[in-house]
C-alpha positions as CSV (number, residue, x, y, z in Angstrom):
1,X,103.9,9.1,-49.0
2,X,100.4,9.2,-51.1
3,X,98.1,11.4,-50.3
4,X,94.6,10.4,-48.9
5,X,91.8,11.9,-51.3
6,X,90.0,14.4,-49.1
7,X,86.7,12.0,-49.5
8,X,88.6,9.4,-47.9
9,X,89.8,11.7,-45.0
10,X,88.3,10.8,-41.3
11,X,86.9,14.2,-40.1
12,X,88.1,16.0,-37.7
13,X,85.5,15.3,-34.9
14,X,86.1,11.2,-35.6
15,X,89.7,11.2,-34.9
16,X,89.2,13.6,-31.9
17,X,86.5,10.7,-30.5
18,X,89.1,7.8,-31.5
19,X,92.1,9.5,-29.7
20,X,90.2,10.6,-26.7
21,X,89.3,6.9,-26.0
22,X,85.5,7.7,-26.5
23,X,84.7,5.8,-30.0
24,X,82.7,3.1,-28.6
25,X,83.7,-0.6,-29.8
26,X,81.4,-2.0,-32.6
27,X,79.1,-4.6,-31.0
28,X,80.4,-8.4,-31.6
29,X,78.0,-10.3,-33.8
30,X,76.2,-13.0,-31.5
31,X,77.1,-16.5,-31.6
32,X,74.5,-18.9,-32.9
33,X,72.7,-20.5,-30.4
34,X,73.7,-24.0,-30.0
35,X,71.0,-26.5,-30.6
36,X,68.9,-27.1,-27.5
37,X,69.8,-31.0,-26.2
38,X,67.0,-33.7,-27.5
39,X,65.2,-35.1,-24.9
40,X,65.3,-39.0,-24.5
41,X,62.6,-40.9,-24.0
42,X,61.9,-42.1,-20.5
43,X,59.5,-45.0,-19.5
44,X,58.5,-46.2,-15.9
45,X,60.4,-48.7,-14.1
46,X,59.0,-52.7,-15.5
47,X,56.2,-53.5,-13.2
48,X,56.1,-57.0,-11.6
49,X,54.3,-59.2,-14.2
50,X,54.7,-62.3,-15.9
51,X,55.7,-62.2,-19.9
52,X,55.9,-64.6,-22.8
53,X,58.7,-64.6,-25.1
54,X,58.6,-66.0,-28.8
55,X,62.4,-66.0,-29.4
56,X,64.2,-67.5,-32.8
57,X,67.6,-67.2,-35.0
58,X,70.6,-69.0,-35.4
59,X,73.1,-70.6,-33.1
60,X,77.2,-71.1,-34.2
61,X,78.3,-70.3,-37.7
62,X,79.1,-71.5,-41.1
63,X,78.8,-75.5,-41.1
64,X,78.6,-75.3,-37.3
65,X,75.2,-73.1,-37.4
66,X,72.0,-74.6,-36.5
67,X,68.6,-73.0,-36.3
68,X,67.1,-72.1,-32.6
69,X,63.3,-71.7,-31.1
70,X,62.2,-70.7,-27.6
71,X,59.4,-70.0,-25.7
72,X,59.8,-68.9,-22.3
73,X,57.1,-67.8,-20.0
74,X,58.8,-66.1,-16.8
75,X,57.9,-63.5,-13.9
76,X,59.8,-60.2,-13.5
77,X,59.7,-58.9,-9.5
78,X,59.6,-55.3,-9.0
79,X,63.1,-56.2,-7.4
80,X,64.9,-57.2,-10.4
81,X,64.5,-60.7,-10.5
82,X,62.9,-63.5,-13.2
83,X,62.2,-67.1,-12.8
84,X,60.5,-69.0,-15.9
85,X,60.1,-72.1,-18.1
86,X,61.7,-72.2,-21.6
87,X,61.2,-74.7,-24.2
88,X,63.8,-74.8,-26.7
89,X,64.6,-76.7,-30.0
90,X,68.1,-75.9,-31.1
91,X,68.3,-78.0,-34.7
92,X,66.7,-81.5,-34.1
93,X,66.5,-81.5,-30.3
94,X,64.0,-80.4,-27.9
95,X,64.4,-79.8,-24.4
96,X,62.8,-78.5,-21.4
97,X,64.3,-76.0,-18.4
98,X,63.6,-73.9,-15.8
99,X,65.6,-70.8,-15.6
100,X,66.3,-68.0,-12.9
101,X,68.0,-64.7,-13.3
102,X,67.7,-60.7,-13.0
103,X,66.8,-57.9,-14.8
104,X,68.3,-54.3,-14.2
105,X,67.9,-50.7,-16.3
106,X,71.0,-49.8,-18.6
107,X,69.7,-47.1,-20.1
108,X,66.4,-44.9,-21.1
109,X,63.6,-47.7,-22.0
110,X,66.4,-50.0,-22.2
111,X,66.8,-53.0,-19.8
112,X,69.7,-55.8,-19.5
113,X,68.8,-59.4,-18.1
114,X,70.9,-62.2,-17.1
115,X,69.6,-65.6,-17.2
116,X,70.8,-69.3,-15.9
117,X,70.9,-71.9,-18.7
118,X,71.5,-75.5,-18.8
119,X,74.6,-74.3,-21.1
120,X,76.2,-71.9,-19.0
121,X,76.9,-73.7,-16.3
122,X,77.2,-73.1,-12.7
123,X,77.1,-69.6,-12.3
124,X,77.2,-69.0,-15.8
125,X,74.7,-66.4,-17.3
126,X,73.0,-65.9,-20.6
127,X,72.7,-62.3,-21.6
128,X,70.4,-60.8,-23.7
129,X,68.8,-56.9,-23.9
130,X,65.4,-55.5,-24.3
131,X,63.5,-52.2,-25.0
132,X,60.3,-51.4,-23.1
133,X,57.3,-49.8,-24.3
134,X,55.8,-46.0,-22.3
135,X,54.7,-48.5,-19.9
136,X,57.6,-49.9,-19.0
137,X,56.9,-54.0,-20.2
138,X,59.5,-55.3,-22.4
139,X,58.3,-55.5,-26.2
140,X,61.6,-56.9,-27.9
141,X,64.7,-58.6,-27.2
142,X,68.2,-59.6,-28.8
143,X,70.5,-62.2,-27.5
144,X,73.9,-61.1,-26.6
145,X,75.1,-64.8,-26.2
146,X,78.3,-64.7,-28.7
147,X,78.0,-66.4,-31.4
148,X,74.2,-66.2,-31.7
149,X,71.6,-64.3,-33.4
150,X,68.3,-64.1,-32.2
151,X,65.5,-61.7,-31.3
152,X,62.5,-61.9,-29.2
153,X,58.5,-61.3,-29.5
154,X,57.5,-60.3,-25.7
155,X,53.7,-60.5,-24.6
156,X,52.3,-59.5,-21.3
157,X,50.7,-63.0,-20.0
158,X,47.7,-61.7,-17.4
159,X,47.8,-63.2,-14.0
160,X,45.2,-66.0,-14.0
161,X,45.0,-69.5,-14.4
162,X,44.0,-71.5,-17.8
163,X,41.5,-74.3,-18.9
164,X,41.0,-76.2,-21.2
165,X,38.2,-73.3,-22.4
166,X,40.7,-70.6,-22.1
167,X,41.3,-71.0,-25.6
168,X,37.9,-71.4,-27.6
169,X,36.8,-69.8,-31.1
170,X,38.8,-69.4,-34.2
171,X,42.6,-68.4,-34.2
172,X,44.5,-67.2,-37.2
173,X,48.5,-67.7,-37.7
174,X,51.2,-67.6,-40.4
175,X,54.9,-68.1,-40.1
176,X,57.7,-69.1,-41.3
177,X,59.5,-72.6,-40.3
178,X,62.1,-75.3,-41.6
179,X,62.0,-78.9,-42.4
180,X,64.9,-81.1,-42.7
181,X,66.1,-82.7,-46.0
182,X,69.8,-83.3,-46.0
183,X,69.8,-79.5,-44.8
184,X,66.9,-77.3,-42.9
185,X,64.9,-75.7,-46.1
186,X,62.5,-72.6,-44.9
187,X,58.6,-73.1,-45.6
188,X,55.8,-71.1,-44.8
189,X,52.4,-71.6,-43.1
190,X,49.1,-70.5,-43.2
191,X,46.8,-72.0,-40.9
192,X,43.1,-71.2,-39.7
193,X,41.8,-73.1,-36.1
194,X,38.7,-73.2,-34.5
195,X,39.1,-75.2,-30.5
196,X,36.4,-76.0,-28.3
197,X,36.9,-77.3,-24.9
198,X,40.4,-78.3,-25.7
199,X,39.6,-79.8,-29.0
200,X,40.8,-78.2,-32.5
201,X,39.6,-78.5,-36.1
202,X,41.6,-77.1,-38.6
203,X,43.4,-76.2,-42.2
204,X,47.0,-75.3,-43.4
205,X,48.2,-74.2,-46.2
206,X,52.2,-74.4,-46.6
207,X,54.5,-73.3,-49.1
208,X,57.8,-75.2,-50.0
209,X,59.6,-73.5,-52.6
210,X,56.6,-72.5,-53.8
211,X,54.9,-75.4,-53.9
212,X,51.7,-74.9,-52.1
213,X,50.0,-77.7,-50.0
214,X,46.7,-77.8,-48.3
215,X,45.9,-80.1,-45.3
216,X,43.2,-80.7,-42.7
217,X,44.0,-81.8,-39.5
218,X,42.5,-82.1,-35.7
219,X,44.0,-82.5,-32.2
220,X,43.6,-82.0,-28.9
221,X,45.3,-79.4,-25.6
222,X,46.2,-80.7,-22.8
223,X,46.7,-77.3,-20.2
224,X,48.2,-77.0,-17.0
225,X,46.8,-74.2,-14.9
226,X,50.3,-72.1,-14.8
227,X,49.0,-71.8,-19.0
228,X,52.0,-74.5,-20.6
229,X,50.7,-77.0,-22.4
230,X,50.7,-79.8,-25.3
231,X,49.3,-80.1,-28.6
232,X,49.2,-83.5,-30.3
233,X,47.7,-83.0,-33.8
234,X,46.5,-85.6,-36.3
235,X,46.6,-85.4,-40.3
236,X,43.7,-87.2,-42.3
237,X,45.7,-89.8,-42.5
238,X,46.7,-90.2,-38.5
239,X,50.2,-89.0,-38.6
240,X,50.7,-87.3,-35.4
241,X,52.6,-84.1,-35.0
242,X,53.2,-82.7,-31.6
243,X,54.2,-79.0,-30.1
244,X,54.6,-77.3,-26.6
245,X,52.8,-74.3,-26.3
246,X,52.1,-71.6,-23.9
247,X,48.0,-70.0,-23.8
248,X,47.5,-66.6,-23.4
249,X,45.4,-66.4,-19.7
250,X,43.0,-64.0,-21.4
251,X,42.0,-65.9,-24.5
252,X,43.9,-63.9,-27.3
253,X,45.4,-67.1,-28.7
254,X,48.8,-69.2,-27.6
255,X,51.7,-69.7,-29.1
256,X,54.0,-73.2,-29.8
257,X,57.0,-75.0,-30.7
258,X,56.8,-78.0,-32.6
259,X,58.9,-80.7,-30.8
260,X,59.4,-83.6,-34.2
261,X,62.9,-83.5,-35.0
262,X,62.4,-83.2,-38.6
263,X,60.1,-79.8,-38.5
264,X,60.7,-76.9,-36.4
265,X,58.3,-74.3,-36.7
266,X,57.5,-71.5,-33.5
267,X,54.6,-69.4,-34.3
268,X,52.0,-67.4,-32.5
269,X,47.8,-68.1,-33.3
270,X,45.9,-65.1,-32.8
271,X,41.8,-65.4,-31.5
272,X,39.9,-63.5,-33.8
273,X,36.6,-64.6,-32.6
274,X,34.6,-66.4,-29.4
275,X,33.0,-70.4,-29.7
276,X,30.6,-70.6,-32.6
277,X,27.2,-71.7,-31.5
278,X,26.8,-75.3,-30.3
279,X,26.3,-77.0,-33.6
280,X,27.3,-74.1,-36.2
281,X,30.9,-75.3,-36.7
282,X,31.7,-77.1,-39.9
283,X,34.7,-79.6,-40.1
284,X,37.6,-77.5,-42.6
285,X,37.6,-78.8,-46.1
286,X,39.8,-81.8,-46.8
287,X,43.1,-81.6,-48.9
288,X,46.7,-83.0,-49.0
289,X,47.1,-85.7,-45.9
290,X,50.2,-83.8,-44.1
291,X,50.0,-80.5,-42.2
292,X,52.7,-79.2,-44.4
293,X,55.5,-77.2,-41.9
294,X,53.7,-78.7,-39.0
């Protein structure tokens, strides 16, 4: 056999070590150290409180789908129950309901409620999920109704009753709606409103295609103390248009669904100022007759 170069040779002392047992066993290189798990968010348990829920998509689909609005104002128990009023406008019709149902955690922030509709029938449930915010209120929504898709705004409505003067001062908004011509066609609105004592003055501007239309308009709020309500609204020329609308109990705005078969807008009007003084508010400029979108 070949020789080893003497170089190359273990000594004598190292092969002595190795056949007595005594070479101690190179130490194993240490395993990487496995990522430490992330932490998932965790939020309280929702308080009892009552909500408001701006909620809008699509029902059905292809030449069966039809554009749907809701707002629903309901009360969450600390038990896991709701109760609440929805108005709805699914394509040209509107329709009022009262609705019961429960609530119950699925996961971190993450909460699963289970709602009676006219639709469902007896017993049947509407689903729909929702993620809470660190303080445990709900903050948005998705429907998990088959064959629908639609998400939800969610605001906490404070527990007091409204006026007529909850809502006073100026209130900004825009959205997006549809009006019908042989097909809904999406618009959008702009729209600046001062009220006093359940009387409004104000202007929209609304964009069709790109067609832009300005329009003056007044109206008046009629308010139930549990904060639902009309709006009946009049263009320069008297056309009236009318909406259901919920008021926020602290004066931040309201929101509302128009109920003419023809329009269907859902927005929310944010207060961005108290009453002017007695006297100090001017009537908004005039312009195009209709409140376009409205």
């Amino acid at each position: 056999m070949p020789s080893v170069p003497a170089g190359l040779r273990p000594s004598a002392s190292l092969a002595l070590l190795a056949s007595s047992g005594l070479l101690l066993p190179l130490p194993a290189r240490p395993a990487p150290a496995a990522a430490a798990p992330r932490e998932q968010a965790s939020c309280p348990p929702p308080p009892a409180a009552r909500h408001v829920v701006l909620e809008k998509g699509w029902l059905g689909q292809g030449a069966d789908q039809r554009p749907l609005a809701r707002l629903r104002q309901e009360r969450w128990t600390a038990d896991g129950t709701t109760e609440g009023t929805v108005f709805e406008r699914i394509g040209r019709t509107f329709r009022q309901f009262r609705t019961t149902g429960t609530w119950r955690p699925i996961g971190p922030c993450r909460v699963r409620l289970e709602r009676t509709t006219p639709d469902a029938g007896p017993g049947g449930r509407e689903v729909a999920e929702a993620v809470l915010d660190a303080s445990g209120r709900p903050r948005y929504s998705l429907s998990g109704v088959a064959g629908t898709t639609i998400s939800g705004i969610w605001r906490q409505q404070v527990d007091a009753a409204c006026t007529s003067a909850t809502l006073t001062g100026t209130v900004l908004s825009q959205q997006q709606g549809l009006s019908w011509n042989d097909g809904w066609r999406p618009n959008a609105v702009v729209q600046r409103e001062t009220w006093r004592n359940g009387r409004v003055q104000g202007l929209a501007l609304s964009s069709y295609a790109g067609a832009v239309e300005t329009a003056s308009y007044s109206g008046t709020l009629e308010v139930e103390r549990t904060c639902l309500a009309t709006v009946v609204q009049r263009d320069t020329e008297g056309v009236a248009y009318n909406y259901r609308a919920i008021v926020m109990a602290d004066g931040s705005g309201y929101l509302y669904l128009q109920e003419d078969p023809r329009d269907l807008t859902v927005g929310w009007l944010e207060a961005i100022s108290p009453a002017p003084v007695a006297g100090s508010a001017a009537a908004p400029p005039g312009g195009r007759s209709r409140p376009a979108g409205r």
